[in-house]
C-alpha positions in Angstrom: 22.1 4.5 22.4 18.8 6.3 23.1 20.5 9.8 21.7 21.2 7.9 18.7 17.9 6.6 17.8 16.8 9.9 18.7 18.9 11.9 16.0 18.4 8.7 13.6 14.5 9.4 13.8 14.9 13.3 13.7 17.2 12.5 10.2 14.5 10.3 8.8 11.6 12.6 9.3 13.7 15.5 7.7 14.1 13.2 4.9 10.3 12.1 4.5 9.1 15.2 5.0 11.7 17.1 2.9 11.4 14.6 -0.1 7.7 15.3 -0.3 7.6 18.6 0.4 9.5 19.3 -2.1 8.8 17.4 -4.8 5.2 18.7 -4.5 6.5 22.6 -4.6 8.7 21.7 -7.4 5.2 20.0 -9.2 3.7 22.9 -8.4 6.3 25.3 -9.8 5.9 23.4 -12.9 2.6 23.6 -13.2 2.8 27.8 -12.1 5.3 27.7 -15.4 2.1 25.6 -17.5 3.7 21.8 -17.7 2.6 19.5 -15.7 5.0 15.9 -15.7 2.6 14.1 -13.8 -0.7 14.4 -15.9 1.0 14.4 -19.2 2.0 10.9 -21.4 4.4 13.0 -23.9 7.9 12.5 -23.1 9.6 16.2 -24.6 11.6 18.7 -23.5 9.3 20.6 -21.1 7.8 17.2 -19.8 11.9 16.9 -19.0 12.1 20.3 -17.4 9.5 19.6 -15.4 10.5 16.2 -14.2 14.2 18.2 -13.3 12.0 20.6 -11.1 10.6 17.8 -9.4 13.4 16.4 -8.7 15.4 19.5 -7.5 12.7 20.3 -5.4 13.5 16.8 -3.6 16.9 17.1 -2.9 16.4 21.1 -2.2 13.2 20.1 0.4 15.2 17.3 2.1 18.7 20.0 2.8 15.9 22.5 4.3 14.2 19.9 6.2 17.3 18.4 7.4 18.7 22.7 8.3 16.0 23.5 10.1 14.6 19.8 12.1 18.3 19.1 12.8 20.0 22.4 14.2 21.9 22.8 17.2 21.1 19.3 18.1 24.1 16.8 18.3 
C-alpha cells in the first residue's frame, strides 16, 4: 500500500508541475511569436493560436514531467 501512495504522489507532482510548466513555456512562446492570450480581451485568430500553444504546452509539460519524475520506478 505504501508503494502505491508513493507512485500515486510521484504521478501527481509530475502532473502539477508538468501542467504549469508548461503552460507557462507555451505563454511564453506566444508571447516570443508577439500575442499574448492572457493580457489581451480580443477573441481572433492569433488570440486562438496562442491559447492552442498554451494548451499544448500542458499536455506536452505534463508527458515530460511524467518521463522524467517517473522512470525506472514501478
Amino acid at each position: 500500500m505504501a508503494q502505491d501512495f508513493d507512485r500515486a504522489m510521484r504521478e501527481g507532482l509530475a502532473d502539477a508541475i508538468g501542467f504549469v510548466g508548461g503552460a507557462l513555456a507555451g505563454w511564453w512562446l506566444g508571447r516570443q511569436f508577439g500575442i499574448d492570450f492572457i493580457a489581451s480581451d480580443d477573441w481572433n485568430v492569433q488570440q486562438m493560436g496562442a491559447l492552442v500553444l498554451i494548451v499544448v504546452g500542458c499536455g506536452v509539460g505534463r508527458w515530460v514531467a511524467r518521463r522524467l519524475m517517473l522512470k525506472d520506478k514501478p
